[in-house]
SESEDO-765627 format. One record per residue (C-alpha): residue number from 1; x, y, z. Coordinates in nm, 4 decimals. Example, Ala and Ser with C-alpha at 12.3 -4.5 7.8 and 13.67 -1.06 7.14 Angstrom:
// residues 2
{n = 1 u = 1.2300 v = -0.4500 w = 0.7800}
{n = 2 u = 1.3670 v = -0.1060 w = 0.7140}
***
This chain:
// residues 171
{n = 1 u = 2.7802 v = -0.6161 w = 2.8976}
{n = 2 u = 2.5055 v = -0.4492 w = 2.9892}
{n = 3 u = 2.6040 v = -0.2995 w = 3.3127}
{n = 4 u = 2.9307 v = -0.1528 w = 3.1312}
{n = 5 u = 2.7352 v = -0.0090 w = 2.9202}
{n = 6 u = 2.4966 v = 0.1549 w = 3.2512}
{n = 7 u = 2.8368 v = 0.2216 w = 3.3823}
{n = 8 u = 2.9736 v = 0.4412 w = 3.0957}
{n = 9 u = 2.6276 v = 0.6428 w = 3.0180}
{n = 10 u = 2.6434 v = 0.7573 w = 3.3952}
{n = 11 u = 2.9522 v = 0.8992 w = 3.3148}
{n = 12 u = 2.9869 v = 1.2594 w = 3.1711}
{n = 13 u = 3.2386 v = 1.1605 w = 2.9471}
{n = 14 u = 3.0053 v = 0.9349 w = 2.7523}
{n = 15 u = 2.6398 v = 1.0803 w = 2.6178}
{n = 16 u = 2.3740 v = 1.1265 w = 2.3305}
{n = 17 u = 2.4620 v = 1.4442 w = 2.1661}
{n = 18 u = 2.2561 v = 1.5558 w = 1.8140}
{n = 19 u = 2.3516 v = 1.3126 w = 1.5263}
{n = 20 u = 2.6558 v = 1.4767 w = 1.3321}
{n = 21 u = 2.7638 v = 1.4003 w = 0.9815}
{n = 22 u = 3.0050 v = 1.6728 w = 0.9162}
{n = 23 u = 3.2017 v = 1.5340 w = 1.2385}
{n = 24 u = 3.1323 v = 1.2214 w = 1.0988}
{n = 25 u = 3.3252 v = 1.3058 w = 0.8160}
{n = 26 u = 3.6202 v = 1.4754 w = 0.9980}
{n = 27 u = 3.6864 v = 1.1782 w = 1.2051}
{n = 28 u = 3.6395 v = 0.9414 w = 0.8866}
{n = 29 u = 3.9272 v = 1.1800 w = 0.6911}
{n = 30 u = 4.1813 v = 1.1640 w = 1.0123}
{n = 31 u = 4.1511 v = 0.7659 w = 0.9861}
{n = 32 u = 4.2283 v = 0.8190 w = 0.6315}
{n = 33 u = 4.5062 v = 1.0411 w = 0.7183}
{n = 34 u = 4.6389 v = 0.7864 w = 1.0027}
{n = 35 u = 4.6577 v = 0.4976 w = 0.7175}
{n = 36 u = 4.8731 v = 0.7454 w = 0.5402}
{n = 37 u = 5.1293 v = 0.7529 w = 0.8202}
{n = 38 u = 5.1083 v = 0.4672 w = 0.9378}
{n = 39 u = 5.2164 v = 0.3074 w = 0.5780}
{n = 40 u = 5.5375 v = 0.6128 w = 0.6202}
{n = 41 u = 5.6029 v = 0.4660 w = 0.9616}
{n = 42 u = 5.6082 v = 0.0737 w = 0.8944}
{n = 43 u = 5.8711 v = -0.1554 w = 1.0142}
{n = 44 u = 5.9773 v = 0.1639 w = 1.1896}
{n = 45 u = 5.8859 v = 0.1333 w = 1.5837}
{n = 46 u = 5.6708 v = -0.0744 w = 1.7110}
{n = 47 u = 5.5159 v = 0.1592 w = 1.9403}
{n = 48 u = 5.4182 v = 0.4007 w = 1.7243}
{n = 49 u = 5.2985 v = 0.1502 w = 1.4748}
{n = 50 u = 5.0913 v = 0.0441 w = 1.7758}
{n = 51 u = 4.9426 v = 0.3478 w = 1.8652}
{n = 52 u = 4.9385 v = 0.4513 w = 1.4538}
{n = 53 u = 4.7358 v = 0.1479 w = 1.3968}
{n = 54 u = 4.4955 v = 0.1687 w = 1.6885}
{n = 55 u = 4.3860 v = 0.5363 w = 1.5995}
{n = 56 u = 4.3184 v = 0.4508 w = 1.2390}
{n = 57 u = 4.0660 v = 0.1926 w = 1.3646}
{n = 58 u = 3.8981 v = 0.4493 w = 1.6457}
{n = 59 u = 3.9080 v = 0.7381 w = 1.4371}
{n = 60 u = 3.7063 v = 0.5009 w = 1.1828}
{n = 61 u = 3.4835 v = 0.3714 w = 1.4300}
{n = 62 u = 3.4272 v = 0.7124 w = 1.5977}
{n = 63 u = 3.3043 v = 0.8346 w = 1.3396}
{n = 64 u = 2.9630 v = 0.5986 w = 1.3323}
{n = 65 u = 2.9132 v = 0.7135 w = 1.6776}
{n = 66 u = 2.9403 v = 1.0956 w = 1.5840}
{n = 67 u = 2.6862 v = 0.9679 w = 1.2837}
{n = 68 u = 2.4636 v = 0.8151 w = 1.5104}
{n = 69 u = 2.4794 v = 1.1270 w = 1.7745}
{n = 70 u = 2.6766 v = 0.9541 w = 2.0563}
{n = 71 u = 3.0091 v = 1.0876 w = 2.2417}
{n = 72 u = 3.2594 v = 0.8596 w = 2.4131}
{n = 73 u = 3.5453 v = 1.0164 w = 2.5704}
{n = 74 u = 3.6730 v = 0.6503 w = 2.7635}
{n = 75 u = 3.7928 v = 0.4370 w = 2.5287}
{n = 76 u = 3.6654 v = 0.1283 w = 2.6950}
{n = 77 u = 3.3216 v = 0.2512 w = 2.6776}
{n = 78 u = 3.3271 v = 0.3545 w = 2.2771}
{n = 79 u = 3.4507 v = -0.0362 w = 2.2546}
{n = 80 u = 3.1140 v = -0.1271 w = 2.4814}
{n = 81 u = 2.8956 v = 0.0886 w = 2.2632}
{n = 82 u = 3.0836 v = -0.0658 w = 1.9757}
{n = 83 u = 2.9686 v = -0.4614 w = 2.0858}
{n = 84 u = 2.5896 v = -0.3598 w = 2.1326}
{n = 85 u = 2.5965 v = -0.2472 w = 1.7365}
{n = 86 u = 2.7150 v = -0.6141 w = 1.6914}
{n = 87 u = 2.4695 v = -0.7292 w = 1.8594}
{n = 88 u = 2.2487 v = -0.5174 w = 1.6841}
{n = 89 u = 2.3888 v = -0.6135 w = 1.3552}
{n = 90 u = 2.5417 v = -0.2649 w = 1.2758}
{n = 91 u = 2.8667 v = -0.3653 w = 1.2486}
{n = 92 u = 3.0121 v = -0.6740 w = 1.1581}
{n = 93 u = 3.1098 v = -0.9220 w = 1.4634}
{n = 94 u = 3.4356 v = -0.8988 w = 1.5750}
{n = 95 u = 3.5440 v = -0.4732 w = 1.5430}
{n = 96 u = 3.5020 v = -0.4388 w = 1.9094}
{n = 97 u = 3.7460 v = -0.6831 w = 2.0046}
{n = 98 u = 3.9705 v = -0.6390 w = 1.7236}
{n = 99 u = 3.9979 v = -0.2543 w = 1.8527}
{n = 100 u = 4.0365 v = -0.3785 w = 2.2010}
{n = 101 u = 4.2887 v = -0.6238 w = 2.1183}
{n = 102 u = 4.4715 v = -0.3320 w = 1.9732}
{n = 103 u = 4.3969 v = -0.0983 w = 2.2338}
{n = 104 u = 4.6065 v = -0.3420 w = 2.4782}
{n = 105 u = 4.8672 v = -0.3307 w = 2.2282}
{n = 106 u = 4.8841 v = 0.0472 w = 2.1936}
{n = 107 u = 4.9157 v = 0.0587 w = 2.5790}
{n = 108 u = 5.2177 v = -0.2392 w = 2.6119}
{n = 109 u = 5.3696 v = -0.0544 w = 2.3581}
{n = 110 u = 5.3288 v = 0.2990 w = 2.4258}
{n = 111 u = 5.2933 v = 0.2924 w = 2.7999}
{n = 112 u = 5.4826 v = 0.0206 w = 2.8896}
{n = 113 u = 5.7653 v = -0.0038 w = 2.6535}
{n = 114 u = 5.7148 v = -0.3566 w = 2.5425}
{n = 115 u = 5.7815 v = -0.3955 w = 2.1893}
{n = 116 u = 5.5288 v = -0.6273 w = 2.0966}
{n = 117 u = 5.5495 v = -0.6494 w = 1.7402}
{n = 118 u = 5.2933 v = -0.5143 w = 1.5655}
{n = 119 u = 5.0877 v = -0.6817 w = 1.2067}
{n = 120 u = 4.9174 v = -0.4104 w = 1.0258}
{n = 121 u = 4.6999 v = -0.5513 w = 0.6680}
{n = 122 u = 4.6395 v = -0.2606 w = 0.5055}
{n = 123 u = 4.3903 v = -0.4009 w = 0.3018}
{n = 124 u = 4.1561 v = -0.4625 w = 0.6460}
{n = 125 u = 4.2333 v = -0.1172 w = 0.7134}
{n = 126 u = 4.1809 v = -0.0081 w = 0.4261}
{n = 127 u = 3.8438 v = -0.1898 w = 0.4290}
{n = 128 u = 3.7330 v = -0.0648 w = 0.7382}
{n = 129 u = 3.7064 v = 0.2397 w = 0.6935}
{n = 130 u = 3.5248 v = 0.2241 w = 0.3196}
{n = 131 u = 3.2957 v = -0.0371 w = 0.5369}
{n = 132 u = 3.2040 v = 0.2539 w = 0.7833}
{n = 133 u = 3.2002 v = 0.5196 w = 0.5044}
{n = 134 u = 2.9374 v = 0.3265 w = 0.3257}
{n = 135 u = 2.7486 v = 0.2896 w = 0.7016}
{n = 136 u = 2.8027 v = 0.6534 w = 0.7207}
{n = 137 u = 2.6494 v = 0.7564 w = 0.4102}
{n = 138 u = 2.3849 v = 0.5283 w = 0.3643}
{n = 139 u = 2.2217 v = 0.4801 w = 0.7103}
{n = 140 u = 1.8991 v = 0.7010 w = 0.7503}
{n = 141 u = 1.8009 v = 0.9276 w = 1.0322}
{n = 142 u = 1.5062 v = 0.7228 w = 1.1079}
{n = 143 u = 1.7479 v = 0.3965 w = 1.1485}
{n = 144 u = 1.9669 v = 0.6391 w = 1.3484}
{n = 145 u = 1.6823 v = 0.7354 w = 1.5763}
{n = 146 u = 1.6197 v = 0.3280 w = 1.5975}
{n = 147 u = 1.9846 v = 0.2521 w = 1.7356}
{n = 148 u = 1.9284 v = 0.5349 w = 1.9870}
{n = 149 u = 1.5956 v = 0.4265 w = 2.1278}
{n = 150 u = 1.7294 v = 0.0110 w = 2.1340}
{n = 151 u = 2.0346 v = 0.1888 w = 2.2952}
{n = 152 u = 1.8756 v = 0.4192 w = 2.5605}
{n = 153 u = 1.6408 v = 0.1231 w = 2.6312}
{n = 154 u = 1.8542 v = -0.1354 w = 2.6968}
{n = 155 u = 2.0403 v = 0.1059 w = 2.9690}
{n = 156 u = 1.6975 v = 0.1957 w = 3.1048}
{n = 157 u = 1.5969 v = -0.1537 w = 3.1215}
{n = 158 u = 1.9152 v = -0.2281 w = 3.3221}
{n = 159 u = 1.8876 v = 0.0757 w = 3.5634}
{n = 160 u = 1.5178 v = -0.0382 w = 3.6050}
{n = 161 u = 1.6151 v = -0.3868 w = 3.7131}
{n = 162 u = 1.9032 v = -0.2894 w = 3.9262}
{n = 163 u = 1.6636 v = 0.0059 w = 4.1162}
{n = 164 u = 1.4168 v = -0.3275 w = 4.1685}
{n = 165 u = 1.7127 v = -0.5563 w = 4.2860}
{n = 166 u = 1.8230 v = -0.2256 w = 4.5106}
{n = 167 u = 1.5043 v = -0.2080 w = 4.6681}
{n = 168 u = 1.4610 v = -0.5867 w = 4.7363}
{n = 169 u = 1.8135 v = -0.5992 w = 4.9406}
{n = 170 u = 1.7019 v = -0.3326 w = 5.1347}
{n = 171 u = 1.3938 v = -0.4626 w = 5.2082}
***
């Protein structure tokens, strides 16, 4: 877990950026607006339900991390960043691989033409994104600035250990 999560802060596409609220906000509305269409799209295609479905949750979830100050462009890494808050007890247990269970749909049925059918509960939906709302509006910048640290220090702790195991293989 760990190492993926190395793995995806050495990329460019994933960093600590300033904490924003008011994108916070924006991505919170567009999951909003995704549970709109996706209710106008039901029993209509299952690959656009699918994809529909997966972006309400990721808009949702994106939104935390734009809260909390961090940017994910790789999905698999936002779902990484998205188990350490469990861990943390941020989030309930369980988003991150609901959204990656979905995420695999989305692709058999977007990129891959499967037809997989596709449940939707609106009311989880629904829930989800009030859940992260509340998160959203009620979390403090000083509890934001404690995910951060826990976050940057579990990576650091990794790269430490794997610069020690490094240097004992070559010795």
């Amino acid at each position: 877990m760990v190492d993926k999560l190395k793995w995806c802060f050495n990329k460019k596409e994933v960093k600590f950026i300033e904490p924003n609220e008011n994108l916070a906000r924006e991505y919170l509305r567009s999951a909003e607006e995704t549970l709109l269409v996706l209710r106008a799209i039901e029993k209509k295609s299952n690959m656009w339900l699918a994809t529909t479905k997966y972006y309400c949750e990721y808009f949702a979830l994106y939104a935390l991390l734009m809260r909390i100050g961090i940017k994910s462009e790789i999905h698999i890494c936002t779902i990484e960043i998205l188990k350490f808050l469990e861990r943390q007890g941020i989030i309930k247990k369980g988003i991150a691989k609901m959204l990656e269970r979905d995420k695999e749909l989305r692709i058999d049925n977007q990129y891959y033409l499967k037809n997989k059918k596709v449940t939707i509960n609106f009311d989880q939906l629904r829930d989800l994104i009030l859940e992260i709302k509340e998160l959203i509006n009620t979390i403090t910048n000083e509890q934001i600035e404690k995910i951060r640290t826990m976050l940057k220090n579990e990576i650091h702790n990794y790269k430490t250990k794997d610069l020690k195991r490094q240097k004992m293989m070559s010795s």
